[in-house]
C-alpha positions in Angstrom: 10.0 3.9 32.9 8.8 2.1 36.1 8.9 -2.1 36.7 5.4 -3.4 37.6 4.9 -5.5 40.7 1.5 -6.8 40.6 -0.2 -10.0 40.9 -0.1 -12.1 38.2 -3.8 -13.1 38.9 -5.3 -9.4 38.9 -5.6 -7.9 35.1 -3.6 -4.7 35.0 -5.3 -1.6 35.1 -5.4 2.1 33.7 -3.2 3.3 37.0 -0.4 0.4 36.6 0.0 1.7 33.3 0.1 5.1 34.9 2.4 4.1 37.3 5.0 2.4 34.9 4.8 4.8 32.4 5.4 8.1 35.1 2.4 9.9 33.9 -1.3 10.5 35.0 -3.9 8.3 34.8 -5.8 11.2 32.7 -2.5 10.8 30.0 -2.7 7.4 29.8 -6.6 7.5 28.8 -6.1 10.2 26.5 -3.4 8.1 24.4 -5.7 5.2 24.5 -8.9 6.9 23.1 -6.2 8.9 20.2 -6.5 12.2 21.5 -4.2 14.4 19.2 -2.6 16.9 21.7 -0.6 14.1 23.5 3.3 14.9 22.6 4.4 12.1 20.6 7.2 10.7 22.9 4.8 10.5 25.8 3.0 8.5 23.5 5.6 5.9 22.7 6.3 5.8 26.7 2.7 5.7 27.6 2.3 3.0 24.4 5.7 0.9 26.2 4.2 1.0 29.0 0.8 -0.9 28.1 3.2 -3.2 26.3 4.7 -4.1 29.5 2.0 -4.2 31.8 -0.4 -6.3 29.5 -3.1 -4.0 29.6 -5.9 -4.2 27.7 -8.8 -1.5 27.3 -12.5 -2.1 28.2 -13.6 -1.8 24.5 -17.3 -1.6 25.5 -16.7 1.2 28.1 -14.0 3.2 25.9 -17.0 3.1 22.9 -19.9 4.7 25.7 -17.2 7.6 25.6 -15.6 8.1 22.6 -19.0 7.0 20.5 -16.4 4.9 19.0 -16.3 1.3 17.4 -12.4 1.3 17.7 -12.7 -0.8 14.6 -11.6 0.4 11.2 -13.0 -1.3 7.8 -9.7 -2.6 5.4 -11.9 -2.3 2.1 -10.2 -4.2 -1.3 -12.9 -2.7 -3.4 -12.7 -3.6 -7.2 -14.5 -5.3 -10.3 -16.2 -8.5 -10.4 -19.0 -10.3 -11.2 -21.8 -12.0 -9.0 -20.6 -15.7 -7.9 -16.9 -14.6 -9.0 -16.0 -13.6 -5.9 -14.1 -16.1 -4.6 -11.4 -15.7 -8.2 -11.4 -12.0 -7.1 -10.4 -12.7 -3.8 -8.0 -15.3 -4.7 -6.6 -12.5 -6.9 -6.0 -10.2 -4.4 -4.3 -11.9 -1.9 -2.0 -13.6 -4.3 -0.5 -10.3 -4.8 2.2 -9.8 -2.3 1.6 -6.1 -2.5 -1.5 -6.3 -0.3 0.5 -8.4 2.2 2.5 -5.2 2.4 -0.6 -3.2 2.9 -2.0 -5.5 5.7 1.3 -5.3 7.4 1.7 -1.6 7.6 -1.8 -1.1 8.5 -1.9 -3.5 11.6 1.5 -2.2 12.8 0.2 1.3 13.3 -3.6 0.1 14.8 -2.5 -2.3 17.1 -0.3 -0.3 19.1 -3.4 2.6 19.3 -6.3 0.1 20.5 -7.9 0.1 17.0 -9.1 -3.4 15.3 -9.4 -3.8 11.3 -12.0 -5.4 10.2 -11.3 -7.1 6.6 -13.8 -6.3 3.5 -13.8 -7.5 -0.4 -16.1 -4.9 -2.0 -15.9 -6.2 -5.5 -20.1 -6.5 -6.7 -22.6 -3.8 -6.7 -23.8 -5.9 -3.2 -20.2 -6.2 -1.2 -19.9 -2.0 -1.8 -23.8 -1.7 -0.2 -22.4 -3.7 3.0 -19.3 -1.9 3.2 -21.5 1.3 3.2 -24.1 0.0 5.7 -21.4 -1.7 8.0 -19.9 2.0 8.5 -23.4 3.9 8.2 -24.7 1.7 11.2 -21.0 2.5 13.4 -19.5 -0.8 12.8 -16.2 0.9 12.0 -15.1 4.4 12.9 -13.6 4.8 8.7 -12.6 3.1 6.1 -9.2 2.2 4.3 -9.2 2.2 0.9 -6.6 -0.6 -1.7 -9.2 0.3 -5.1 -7.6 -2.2 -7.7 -10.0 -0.9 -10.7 -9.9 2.4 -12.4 -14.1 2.5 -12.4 -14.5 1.6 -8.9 -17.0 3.5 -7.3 -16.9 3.1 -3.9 -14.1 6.0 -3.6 -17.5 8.7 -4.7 -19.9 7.0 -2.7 -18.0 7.2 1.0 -17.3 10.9 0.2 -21.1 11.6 -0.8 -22.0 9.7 2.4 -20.0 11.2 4.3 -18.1 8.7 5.7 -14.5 8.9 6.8 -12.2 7.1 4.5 -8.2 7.1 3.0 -7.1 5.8 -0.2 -4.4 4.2 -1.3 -2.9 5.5 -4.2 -4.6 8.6 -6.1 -8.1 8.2 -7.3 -8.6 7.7 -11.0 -10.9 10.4 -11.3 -11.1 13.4 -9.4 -13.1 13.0 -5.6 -12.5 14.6 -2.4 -10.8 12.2 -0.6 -7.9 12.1 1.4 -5.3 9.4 0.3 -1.8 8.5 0.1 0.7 7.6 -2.9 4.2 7.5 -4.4 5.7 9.6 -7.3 5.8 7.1 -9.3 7.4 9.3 -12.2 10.5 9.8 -10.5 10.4 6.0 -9.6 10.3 5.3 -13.1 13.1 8.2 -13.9 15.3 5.9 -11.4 14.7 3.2 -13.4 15.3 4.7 -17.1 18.5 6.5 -15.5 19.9 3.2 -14.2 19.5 1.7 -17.3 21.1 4.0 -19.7 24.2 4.5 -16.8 24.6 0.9 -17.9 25.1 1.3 -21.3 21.6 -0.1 -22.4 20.7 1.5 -26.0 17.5 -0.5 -27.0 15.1 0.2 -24.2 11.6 -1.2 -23.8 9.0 -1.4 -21.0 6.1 -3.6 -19.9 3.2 -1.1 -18.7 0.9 -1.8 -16.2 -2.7 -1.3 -17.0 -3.1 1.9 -19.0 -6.5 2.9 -17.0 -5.0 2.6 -13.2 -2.7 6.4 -12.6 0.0 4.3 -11.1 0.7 2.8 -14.4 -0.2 5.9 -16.4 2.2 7.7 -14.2 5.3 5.1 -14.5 4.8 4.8 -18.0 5.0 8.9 -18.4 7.8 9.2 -16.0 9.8 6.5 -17.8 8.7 7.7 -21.2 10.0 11.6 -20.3 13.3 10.1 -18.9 14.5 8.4 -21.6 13.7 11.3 -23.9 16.1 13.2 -21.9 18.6 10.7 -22.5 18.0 11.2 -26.1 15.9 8.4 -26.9 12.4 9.9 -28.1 10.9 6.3 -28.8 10.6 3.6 -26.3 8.5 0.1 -27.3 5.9 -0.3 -25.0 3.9 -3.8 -24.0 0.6 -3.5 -21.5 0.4 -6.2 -19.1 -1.7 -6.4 -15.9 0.5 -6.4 -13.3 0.5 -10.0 -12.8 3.5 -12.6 -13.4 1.5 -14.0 -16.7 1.0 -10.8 -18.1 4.8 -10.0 -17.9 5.3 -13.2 -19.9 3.0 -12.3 -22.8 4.4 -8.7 -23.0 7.7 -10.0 -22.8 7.1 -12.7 -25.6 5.6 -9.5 -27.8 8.6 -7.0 -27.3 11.0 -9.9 -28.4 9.1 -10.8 -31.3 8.8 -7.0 -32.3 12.1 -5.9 -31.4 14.6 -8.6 -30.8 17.8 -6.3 -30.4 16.3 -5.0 -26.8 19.2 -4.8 -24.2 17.4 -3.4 -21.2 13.3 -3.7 -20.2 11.7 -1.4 -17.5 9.0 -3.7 -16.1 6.1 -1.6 -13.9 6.0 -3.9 -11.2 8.4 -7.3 -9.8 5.4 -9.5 -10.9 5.6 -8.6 -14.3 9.1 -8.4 -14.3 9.3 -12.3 -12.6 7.3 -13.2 -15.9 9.5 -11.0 -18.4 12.6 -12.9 -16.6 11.2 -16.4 -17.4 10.6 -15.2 -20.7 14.1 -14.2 -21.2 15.4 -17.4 -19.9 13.3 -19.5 -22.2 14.9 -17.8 -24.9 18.4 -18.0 -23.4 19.2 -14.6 -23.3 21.2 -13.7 -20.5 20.1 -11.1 -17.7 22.0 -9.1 -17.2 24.5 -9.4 -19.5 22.7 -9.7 -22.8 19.3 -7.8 -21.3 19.4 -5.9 -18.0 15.6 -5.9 -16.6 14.8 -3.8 -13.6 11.3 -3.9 -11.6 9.1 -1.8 -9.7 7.4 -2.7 -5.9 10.7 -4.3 -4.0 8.4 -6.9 -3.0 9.4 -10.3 -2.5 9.4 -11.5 -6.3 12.0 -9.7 -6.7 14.5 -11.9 -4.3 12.8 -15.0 -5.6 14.1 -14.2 -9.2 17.0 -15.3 -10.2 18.9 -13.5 -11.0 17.4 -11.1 -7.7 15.6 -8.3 -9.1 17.3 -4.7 -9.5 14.3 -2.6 -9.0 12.5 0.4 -7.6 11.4 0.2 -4.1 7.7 1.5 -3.0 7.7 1.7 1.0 4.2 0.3 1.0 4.3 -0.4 4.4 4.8 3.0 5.2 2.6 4.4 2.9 0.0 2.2 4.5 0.9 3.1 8.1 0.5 6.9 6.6 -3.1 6.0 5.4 -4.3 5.0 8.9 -2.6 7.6 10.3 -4.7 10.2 8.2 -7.9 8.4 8.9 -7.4 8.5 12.2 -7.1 12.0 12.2 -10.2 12.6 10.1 -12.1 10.2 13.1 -11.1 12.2 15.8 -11.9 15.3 13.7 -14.9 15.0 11.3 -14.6 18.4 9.5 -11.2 17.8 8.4 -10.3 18.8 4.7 -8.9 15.8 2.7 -5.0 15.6 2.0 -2.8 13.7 0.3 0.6 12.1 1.3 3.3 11.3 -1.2 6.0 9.1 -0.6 9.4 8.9 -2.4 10.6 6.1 -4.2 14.0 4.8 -3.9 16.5 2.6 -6.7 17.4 -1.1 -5.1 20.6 -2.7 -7.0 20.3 -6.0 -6.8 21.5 -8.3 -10.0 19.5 -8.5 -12.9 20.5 -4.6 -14.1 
């Protein structure tokens, strides 16, 4: 790659890029407006290159070509009630989880020219702007967090049309492309874990039994331990919040107060279960080993940290705006799904 020598008072232009990255002016444009037959090294060069230089596209022009917005729609699309908005929001973004979302999503957009736009679609009304916003070519798609098993928003941008990638598998079936994790075997790290440690009197705190995530941890963890040999496994439901841990927790220790080792579905829950556990002075890990699920960043704020199953959201959400892109620059494109693997963090609570 080639040094720039230009004057700091004239903006860089399509050709210094050109010039620094060793390519032709005709490259650089097509990496800029996401055409997909650019080799993927040139890419990163050509993208380097823009870095250095400073360039920055003439969005107006680049749109009279591509019939573009270069804008994509972030959608957080749920359940609520009119004038509750604001607790649903407040909700959300509580949730370090969609942190992780936001971040993977702007790393991968920013470096291709593409803007997200942020939407809460959680009233009948915030789904009909989402849907006019992309009807009228506002954004170029939509990216999909759903964080309720009825939400209908996933049907309504497939009827219309529209393109748009999910995060995590819809609850019921739709032709939509998204991406996930296997959350069984997630859970099968977790029950394995567990048991290599000794643990005989198992329980776990599920997350909500109408979101597939949950449905899917609580299966994986279920059919795990049964293959350990242990065909019953007390269950609490919680709603993936820190609050929710604490009431399941309180319930599994009133119902079964010999437990020696909880799976919690995600660290929030599990940052509840562990306060739980300290109130009653029992001793993590010695007395009950407790292990997560997420790797987010409740699990180093517990103390003990948090032994738990990590979900490369960042990733994952890099993947999903990687897929809609693709269905942008080609309409007709059959949905597909992505599916990440989980991985076992060892930290100090199991």
């Amino acid at each position: 790659m080639r040094r720039m020598s230009r004057s700091p008072t004239t903006p860089p232009t399509l050709e210094d890029v050109a010039r620094v990255a060793g390519v032709s002016r005709a490259t650089v444009s097509r990496v800029i407006n996401g055409t997909r037959n650019v080799d993927r090294k040139i890419q990163e060069v050509v993208r380097a290159a823009i870095d250095q230089t400073g360039y920055a596209p003439n969005r107006a022009a680049r749109s009279l070509v591509t019939k573009r917005a270069g804008t994509i729609a972030l959608v957080v699309s749920g359940a609520g009630e009119p004038g509750d908005e604001d607790a649903f929001a407040a909700r959300v973004f509580s949730d370090p989880f969609f942190g992780r979302v936001a971040s993977g999503v702007l790393g991968f957009l920013r470096t291709r020219g593409v803007h997200p736009v942020l939407m809460v679609a959680d009233t009948e009304a915030a789904r009909e702007d989402v849907l006019s916003f992309l009807r009228q070519g506002s954004a170029d798609g939509a990216l999909l967090v759903s964080t309720h098993a009825e939400d209908p928003l996933p049907a309504r941008l497939v009827e219309a049309e529209l393109p748009a990638v999910l995060f995590a598998r819809p609850a019921r079936p739709v032709p939509i492309s998204y991406v996930d994790l296997d959350h069984q075997a997630g859970a099968k790290l977790a029950a394995d874990h567990l048991v290599g440690r000794g643990c005989t009197q198992v329980a776990t705190i599920a997350g909500p039994l109408d979101v597939p995530a949950s449905q899917d941890r609580l299966t994986g963890f279920r059919d795990a331990m049964a293959r350990h040999g242990f065909p019953y496994v007390p269950i609490a439901e919680g709603g993936f919040t820190s609050g929710s841990g604490e009431a399941a927790m309180e319930r599994l220790l009133a119902e079964h107060p010999g437990i020696d080792g909880v799976f919690a579905a995600n660290d929030l829950m599990a940052q509840g279960a562990l306060m739980v556990l300290h109130k009653h002075r029992r001793l993590v890990p010695e007395e009950v080993a407790l292990v997560g699920f997420d790797d987010s960043s409740p699990a180093l704020a517990c103390r003990p940290r948090l032994t738990t199953v990590r979900q490369p959201v960042e990733d994952m959400a890099a993947g999903m705006s990687r897929l809609l892109l693709d269905h942008v620059e080609e309409p007709g494109l059959r949905p597909r799904s992505v599916i990440f693997e989980p991985a076992l963090v060892v930290r100090d609570s199991a």
